[in-house]
N, C-alpha and C positions, 0 to 999 in steps of 0.2 A: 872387355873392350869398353873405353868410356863413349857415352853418345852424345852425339856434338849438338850443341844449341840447338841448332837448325829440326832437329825431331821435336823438342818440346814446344817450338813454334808452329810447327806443322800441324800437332798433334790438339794442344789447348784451341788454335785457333779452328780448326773442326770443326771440336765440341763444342765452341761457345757459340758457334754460326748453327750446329743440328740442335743444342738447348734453344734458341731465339725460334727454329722454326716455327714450331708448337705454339709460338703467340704469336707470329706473322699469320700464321694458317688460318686461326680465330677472326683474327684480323679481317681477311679475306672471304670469311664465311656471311661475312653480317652480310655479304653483297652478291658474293656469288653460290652457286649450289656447290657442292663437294665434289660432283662426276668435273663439270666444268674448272674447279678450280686446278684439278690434277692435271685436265689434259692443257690447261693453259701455262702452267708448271714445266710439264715435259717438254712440252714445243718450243717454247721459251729458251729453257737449258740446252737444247740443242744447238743455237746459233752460237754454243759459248766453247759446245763440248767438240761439234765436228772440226771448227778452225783447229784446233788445241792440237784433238788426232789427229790432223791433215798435214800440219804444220810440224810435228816431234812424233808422229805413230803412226805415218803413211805405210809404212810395210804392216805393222800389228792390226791396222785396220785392212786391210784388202788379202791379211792375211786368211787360208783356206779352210774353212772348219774341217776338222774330220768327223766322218761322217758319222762315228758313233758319239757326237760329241754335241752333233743337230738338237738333240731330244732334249739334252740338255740345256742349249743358250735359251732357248724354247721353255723351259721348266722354268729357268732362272727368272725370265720376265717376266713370267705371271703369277710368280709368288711377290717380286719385287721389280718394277714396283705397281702391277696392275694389282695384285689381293693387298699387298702390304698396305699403297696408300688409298686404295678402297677401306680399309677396317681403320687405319686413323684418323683419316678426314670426317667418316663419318661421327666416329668414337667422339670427335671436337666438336659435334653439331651437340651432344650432350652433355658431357662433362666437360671439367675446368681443363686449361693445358698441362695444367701439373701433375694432378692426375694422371689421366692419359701420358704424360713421359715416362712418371714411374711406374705405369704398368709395360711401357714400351720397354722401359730400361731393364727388365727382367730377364729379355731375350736370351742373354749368355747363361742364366739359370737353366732355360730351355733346351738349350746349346746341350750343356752340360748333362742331362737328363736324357736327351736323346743321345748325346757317345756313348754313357753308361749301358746304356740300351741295345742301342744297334752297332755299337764298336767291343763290346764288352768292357769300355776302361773303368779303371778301380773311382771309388769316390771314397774321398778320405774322412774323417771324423770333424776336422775344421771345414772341409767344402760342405755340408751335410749341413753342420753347426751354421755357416755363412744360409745355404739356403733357406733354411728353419727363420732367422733373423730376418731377410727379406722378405719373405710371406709374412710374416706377423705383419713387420711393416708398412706393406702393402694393405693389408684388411684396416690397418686400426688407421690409415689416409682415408682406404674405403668410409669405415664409420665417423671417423671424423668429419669430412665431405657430408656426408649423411645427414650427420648432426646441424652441421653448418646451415646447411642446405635444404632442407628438412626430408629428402631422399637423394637416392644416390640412381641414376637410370640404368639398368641391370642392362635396357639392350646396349649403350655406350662402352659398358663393360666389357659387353662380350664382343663386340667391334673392334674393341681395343686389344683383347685378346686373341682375334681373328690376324693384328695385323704383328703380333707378338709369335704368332703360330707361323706365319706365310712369312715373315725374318730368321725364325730358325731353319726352316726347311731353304729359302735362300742360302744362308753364310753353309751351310752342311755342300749343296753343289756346287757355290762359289771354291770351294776348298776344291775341290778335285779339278774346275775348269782352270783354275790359277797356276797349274802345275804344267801347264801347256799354254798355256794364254796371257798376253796382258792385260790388267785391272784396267786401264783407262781404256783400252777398244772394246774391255766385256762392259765396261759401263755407258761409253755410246749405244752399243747394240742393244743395252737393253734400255734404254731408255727409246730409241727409235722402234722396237716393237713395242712396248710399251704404251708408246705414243698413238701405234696403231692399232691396240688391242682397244684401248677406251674411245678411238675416234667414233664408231657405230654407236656405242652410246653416249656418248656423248651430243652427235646428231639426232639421235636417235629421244633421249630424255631429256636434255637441256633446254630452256625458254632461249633460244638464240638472241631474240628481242632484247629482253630481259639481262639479257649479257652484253648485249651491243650497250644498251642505256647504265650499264652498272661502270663499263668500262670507257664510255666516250661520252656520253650525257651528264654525268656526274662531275662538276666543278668547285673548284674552292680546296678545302682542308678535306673534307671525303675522299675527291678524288685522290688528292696526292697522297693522302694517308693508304688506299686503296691501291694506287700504282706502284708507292715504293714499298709495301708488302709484298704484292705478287715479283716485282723484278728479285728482290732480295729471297725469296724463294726459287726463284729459277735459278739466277745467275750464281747465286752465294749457296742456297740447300741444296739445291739439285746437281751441281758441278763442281763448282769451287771447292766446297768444303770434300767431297769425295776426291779432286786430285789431291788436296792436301792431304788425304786422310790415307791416298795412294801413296806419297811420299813419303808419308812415318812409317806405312809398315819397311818399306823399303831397307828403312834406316836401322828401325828398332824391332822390328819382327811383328810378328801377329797378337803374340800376349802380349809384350808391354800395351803396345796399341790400345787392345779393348779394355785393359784395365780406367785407362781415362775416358772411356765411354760413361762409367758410373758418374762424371760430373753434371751428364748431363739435364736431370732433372732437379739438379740447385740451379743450375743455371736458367734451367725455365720458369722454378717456382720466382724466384730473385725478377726474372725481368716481365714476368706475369703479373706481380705487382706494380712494379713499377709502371706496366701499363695501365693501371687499375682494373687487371682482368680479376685478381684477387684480392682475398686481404692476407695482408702478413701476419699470420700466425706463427708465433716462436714455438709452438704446438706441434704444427706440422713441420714446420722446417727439423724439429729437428726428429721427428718419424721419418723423413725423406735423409737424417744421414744415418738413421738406424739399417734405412736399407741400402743405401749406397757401401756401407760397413760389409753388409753383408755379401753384397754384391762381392766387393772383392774377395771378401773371405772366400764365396762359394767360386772367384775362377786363380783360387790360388793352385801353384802345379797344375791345372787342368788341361791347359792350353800348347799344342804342341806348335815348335816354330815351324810353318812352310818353308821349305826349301825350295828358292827362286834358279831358276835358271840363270848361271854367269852371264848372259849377256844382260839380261834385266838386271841386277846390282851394279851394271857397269854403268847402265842409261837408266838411271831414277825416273818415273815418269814425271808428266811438269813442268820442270824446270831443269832443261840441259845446262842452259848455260849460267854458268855463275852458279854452281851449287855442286 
């Protein structure tokens, strides 16, 4: 079946919106703390995500959990996004964002390792050969950075690997709640738990002062540089790009989908520079497509397609009309 435009617009415009997070996020740090920047993230996304369901998912959202299924909306949140963007944000407070994307970008590797694992499926000589490639690639960015750098910060590491670990145990539940569920009502609910998981700490650790004066005392090229980080984080990272990213699998399944996930640390390193968060090294650029190579390598065959329910293929989420 050939697939129609409309999936590779779905799909690239994602990636290029989850690659730019990673330097918005930076962005946002020089000012706010990490706990605070997420919950003002999630809260934010909400006034974009509930119109959306309310307005094309009124039945999907008020639809009734079953009850063996509680434990799990419940599991989904707090792997993602309360552990996930706890271990990124803070991962950013250390390391570069490029970095930190392609150790984020490894996730399907993990993916991959935990089916072999706990599904018993086969791994083949080329997925093997792809994972082997993206580990090297991953270390010699490490040492690279290192070099640059003159260290590389072990806890950012393992922050970033915290939130590499809490997206594989995510997309593993999300599989199973997708097969009864819609993707745009499970991604409201989790972000409205979500929201309410980091409120207490966020009360609870955050300088509220300190927040009020980051986000309303601050004038000039700061502020706007600081406001249109954070909106393009909520409205565009936290929503936008997730209906889009609902819409491609709709179109094109679940593996083609996450194969264009691997763009997206070119895409961070590429506009990382350009924000002068880094320098452009033709060095690492191209370690970051030794592992991107491998990336694909390792979710070649791996990826089974979900089988959506006929009324979901009939109503794409998003955009009913005109599509």
């Amino acid at each position: 079946m050939k697939i129609p435009f409309r999936f590779y617009l779905y799909i690239l415009t994602s990636m290029i919106i989850w690659g730019s997070s990673f330097v918005f996020t930076k962005i946002c740090l020089q000012s706010l703390d990490p706990v605070a920047l997420i919950w003002l993230r999630l809260f934010i996304s909400l006034f974009i995500l509930i119109p959306v369901v309310l307005l094309f998912y009124r039945d999907a959202l008020t639809r009734i959990f079953q009850l063996k299924d509680l434990k799990y909306l419940g599991l989904l949140a707090v792997f993602e996004p309360f552990l996930y963007f706890l271990g990124e944000n803070f991962s950013l407070v250390y390391l570069s964002a490029s970095l930190v994307s392609v150790i984020v970008a490894t996730i399907p590797i993990f993916t991959t390792v935990f089916a072999v694992f706990l599904f018993r499926e086969k791994l083949g000589v080329i997925n093997a050969l792809g994972i082997a490639l993206s580990i090297c690639g991953t270390i010699f960015i490490l040492l690279w950075d290192g070099s640059v750098l003159g260290s590389v910060n072990m806890r950012g590491v393992l922050l970033a690997f915290l939130a590499v670990f809490s997206a594989t145990c995510y997309i593993i539940i999300l599989k199973k709640l997708l097969r009864n569920y819609n993707p745009v009502a499970l991604l409201a609910w989790q972000n409205v738990i979500g929201c309410l998981l980091f409120t207490p700490i966020f009360l609870g650790f955050s300088d509220l002062n300190a927040i009020g004066n980051s986000l309303f005392a601050v004038s000039g090229e700061e502020g706007v540089r600081l406001w249109t980080a954070l909106l393009i984080l909520s409205f565009f990272c936290s929503a936008i790009a997730f209906l889009f990213f609902a819409n491609a699998i709709k179109i094109g399944g679940i593996a083609k989908s996450n194969v264009f996930s691997n763009i997206v640390p070119i895409v961070t390193f590429i506009l990382a520079a350009i924000a002068g968060q880094e320098y452009f090294s033709p060095v690492k650029f191209l370690a970051i497509f030794i592992v991107v190579g491998g990336l694909i390598l390792a979710q070649r065959n791996q990826v089974k397609e979900l089988q959506f329910p006929q009324q979901w293929r009939n109503n794409r989420p998003g955009f009913r009309r005109g599509v």
